[in-house]
C-alpha positions as CSV (number, residue, x, y, z in Angstrom):
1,X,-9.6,43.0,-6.1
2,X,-9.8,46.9,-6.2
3,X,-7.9,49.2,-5.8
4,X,-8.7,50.6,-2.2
5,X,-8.6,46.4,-1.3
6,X,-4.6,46.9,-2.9
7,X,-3.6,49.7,-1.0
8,X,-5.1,48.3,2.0
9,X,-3.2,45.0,1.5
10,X,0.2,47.0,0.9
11,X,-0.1,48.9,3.8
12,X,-0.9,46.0,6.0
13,X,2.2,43.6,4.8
14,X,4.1,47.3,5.4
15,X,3.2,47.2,8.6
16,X,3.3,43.8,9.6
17,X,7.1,43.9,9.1
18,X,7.1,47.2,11.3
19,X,5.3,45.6,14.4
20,X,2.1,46.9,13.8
21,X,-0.2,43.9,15.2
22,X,-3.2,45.8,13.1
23,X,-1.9,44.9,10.5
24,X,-1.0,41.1,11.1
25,X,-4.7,41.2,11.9
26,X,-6.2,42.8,8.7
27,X,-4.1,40.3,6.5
28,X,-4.8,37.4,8.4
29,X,-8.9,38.4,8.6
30,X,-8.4,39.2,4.4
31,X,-6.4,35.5,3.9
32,X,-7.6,33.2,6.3
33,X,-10.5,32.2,4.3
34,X,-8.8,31.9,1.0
35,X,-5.6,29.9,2.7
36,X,-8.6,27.4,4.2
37,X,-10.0,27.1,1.0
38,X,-6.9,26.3,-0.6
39,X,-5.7,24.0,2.4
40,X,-8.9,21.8,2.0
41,X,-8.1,21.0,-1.5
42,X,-4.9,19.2,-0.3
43,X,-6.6,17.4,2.7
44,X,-9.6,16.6,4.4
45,X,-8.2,17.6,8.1
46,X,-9.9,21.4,8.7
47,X,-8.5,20.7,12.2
48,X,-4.6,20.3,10.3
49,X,-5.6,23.3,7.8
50,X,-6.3,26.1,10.4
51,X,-3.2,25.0,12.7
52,X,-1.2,25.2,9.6
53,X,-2.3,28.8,8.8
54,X,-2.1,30.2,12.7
55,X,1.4,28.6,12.6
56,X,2.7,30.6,9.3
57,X,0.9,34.0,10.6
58,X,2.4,33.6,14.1
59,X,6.0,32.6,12.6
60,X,5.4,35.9,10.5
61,X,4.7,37.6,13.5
62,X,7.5,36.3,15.8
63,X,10.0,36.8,12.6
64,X,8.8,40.0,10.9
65,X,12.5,41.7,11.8
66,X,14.9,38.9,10.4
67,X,16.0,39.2,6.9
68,X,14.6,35.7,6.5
69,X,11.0,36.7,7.1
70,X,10.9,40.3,5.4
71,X,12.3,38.4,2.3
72,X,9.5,35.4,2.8
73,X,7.0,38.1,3.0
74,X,8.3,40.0,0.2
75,X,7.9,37.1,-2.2
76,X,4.4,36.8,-0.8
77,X,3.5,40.2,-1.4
78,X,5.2,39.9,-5.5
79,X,2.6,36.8,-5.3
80,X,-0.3,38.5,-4.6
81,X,0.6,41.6,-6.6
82,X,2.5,40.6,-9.4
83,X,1.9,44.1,-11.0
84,X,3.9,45.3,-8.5
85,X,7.4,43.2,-9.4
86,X,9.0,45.3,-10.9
87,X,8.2,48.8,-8.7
C-alpha cells in the first residue's frame, strides 16, 4: 500500500463517519475483494460471504453516528494502519 492509497483510505473511513456515501463507496470498492478472499477461506458459501460483507458495510452505514460504530470503525482503521496507533 502507498502512500496516496493511505491518505485515500483515511479520508474515506473520515468521511464515512461524516455521511459522505462516497466514501462508504471507495472503502467498500478497496475491501470488498480482500474481505471475499478472506471470507472463502472460512467457507465455501460465496453466496453467505458477499451477504456477510453487504451486511457489515450497510450496518456501518446505518450506524456511522453512534458511539458504537465510530468506535468499531476506529479499531478497524488502527487495523489496517497500525502505524497510525498511536497519532
Amino acid at each position: 500500500m502507498n502512500y496516496h492509497e493511505i491518505n485515500t483510505d483515511q479520508s474515506s473511513w473520515a468521511g464515512l463517519l461524516t455521511g459522505d456515501k462516497d466514501a462508504l463507496y471507495q472503502l467498500y470498492t478497496n475491501y470488498y475483494h480482500t474481505l471475499l478472499f478472506i471470507g472463502l477461506k472460512h467457507t465455501p458459501d460465496a453466496g453467505l460471504v458477499k451477504d456477510v460483507i453487504q451486511q457489515q458495510f450497510l450496518y456501518f452505514w446505518e450506524m456511522r453516528s453512534s458511539h458504537a460504530c465510530r468506535q468499531e470503525c476506529t479499531e478497524l482503521y488502527h487495523h489496517f494502519f497500525p502505524e497510525k496507533a498511536n497519532q
